[in-house]
N, C-alpha and C positions, 0 to 999 in steps of 0.2 A: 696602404699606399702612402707615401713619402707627404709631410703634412703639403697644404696647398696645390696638388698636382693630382689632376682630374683630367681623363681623357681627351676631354674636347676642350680645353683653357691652355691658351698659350699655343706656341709654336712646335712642332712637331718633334724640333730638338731640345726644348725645354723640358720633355719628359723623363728622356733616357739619361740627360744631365743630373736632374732634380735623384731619380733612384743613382746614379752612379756616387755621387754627395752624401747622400743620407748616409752612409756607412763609415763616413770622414765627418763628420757634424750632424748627428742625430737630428733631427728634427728643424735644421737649418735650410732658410732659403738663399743662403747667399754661405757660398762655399771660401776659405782664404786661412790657410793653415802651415804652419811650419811643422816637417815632418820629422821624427826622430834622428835622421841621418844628416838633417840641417838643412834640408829640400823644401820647396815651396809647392805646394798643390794648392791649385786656384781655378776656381771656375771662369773664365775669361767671358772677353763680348762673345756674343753668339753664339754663348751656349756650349764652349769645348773647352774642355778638360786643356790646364798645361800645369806643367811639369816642370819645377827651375832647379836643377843641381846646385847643392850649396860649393861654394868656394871651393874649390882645387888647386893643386900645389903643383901637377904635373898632369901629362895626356892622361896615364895609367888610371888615376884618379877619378879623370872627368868620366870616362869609358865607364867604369866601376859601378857609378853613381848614377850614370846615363840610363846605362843598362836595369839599374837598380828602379830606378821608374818607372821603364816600360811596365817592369814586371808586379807594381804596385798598381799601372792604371788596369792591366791585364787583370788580377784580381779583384781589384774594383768592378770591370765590365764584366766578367763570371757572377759576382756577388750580385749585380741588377739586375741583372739578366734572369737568375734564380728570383729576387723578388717579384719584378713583372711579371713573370708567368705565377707565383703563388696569387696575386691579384687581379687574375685573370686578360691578364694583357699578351700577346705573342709576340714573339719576332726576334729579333738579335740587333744589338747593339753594333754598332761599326765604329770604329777608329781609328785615327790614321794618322801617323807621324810625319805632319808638313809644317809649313807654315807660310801656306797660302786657302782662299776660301776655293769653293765651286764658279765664284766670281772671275777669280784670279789675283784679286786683292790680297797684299802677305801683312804676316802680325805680326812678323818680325824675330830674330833669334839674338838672343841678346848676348852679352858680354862683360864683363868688366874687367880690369887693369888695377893694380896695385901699383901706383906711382907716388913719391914723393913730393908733398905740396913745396918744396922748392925748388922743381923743375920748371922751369917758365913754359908758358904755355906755347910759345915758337917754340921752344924745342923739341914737346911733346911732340908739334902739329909736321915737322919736320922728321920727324924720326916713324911716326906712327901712318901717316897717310902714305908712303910708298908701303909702307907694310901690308894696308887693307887694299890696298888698288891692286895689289901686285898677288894677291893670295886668291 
């Protein structure tokens, strides 16, 4: 069992996080790694997994890399899933590509822009807010 993680400690989602980590940071309680494709894997608040595609140059790109994630947390959740039951725990892991809680509260999807620090900041603010209002 993943060091620190014992059936009855902690939150129910703290379990299936702790064994999905242990295979990205052996014996780590606190998960936060660059991954060889220039990805970020982190274990966020409340205990779920995200995923950050490194920089991209074009859609094609981000797709690629998007996609290329899924299929790293998918192997991770097979990977725990296998340990749990060696440790005699049952059940199946669940996953789910949002970014909002069972609350409705969202953690947000991030972004970043590649701009020129001598753009003045009206300009940016001018050119970029009809961009995100309007998408």
């Amino acid at each position: 069992m993943p060091s620190g993680c014992r059936p009855h400690h902690g939150s129910l989602s703290e379990i299936p996080a702790r064994y999905l980590f242990e295979q990205v940071i052996p014996g780590a309680r606190n998960a936060n790694v660059f991954l060889e494709n220039g990805a970020r894997l982190y274990l966020d608040t409340g205990f779920h997994p995200e995923y950050a595609t490194p920089e991209c140059d074009d859609v094609a790109e981000l797709v690629i890399h998007d996609k290329a994630g899924e299929r790293i947390v998918e192997d991770l959740r097979h990977q725990a899933e296998k340990r749990l039951r060696e440790d005699g725990l049952s059940g199946n892991i669940l996953l789910f590509k949002n970014n909002t809680d069972s609350a409705g509260n969202s953690y947000g999807c991030h972004e970043n822009y590649l701009v020129s620090r001598e753009v003045s900041f009206q300009r940016l603010a001018e050119a970029l807010i009809p961009f995100f209002v309007t998408r």
